[in-house]
C-alpha positions as CSV (number, residue, x, y, z in Angstrom):
1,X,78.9,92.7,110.5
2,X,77.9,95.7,112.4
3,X,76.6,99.0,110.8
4,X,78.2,98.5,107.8
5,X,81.6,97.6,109.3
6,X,82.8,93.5,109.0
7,X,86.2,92.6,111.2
8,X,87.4,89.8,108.9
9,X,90.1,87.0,110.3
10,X,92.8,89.9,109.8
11,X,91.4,91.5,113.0
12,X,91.4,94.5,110.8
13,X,88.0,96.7,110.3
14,X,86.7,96.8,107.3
15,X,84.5,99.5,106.3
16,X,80.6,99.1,104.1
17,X,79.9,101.8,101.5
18,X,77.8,103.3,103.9
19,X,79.8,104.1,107.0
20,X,82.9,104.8,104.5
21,X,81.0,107.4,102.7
22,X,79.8,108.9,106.2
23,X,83.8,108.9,107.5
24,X,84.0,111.2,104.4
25,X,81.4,113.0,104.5
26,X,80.4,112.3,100.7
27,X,77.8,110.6,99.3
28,X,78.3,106.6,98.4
29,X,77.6,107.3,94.5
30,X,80.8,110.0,95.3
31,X,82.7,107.0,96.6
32,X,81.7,104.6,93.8
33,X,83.3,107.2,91.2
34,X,86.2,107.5,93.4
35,X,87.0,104.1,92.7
36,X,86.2,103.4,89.2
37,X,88.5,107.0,88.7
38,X,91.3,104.1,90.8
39,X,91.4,106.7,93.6
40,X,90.8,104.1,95.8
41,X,90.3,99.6,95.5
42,X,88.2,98.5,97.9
43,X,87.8,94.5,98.8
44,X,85.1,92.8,97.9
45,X,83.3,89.7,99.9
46,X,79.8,88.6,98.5
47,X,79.6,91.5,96.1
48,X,80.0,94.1,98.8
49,X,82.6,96.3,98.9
50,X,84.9,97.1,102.1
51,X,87.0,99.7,102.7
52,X,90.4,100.0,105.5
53,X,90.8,102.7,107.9
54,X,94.0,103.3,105.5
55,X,92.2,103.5,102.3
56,X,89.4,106.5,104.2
57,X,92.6,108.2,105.4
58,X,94.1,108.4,101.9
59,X,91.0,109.5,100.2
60,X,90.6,112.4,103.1
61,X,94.1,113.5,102.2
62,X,93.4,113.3,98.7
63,X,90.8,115.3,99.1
64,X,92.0,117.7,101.0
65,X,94.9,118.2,99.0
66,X,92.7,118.7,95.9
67,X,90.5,121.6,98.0
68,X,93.3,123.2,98.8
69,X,95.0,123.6,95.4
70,X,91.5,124.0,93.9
71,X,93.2,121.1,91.2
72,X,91.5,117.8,90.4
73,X,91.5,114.5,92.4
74,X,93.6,112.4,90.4
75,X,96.4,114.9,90.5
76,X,95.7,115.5,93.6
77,X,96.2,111.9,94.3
78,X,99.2,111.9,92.1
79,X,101.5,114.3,94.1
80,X,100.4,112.2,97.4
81,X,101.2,108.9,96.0
């Protein structure tokens, strides 16, 4: 693991609360509420949780869409799928 960030036998990246929060640009209790609202699952490995690339794209857009219509998050997240 390096800052955070954990490449497991996937190949894929896997973002730490940390560095996803930063990519957002929220802070990591934001992202903890994110997910128990089921905006987002992360994976879990040793009690840690790890986020994709995907999942922190998802969440921008989600966000973004919900600035934009000045509405909530989850309905937000529900016209984005």
């Amino acid at each position: 693991m390096v800052n955070g960030c954990a490449r497991p036998a996937t190949g894929r990246v896997l973002f730490g609360t940390g560095p996803a929060a930063e990519w957002l640009e929220i802070h990591p209790q934001t992202l903890r509420r994110y997910e128990r609202m089921g905006l987002v699952d992360p994976m879990r490995r040793n009690g840690r949780r790890y986020f994709t690339a995907t999942q922190l794209r998802h969440l921008e857009r989600v966000m973004q869409e919900a600035y934009r219509a000045r509405g909530s998050l989850t309905a937000a997240a529900a016209r984005i799928g």
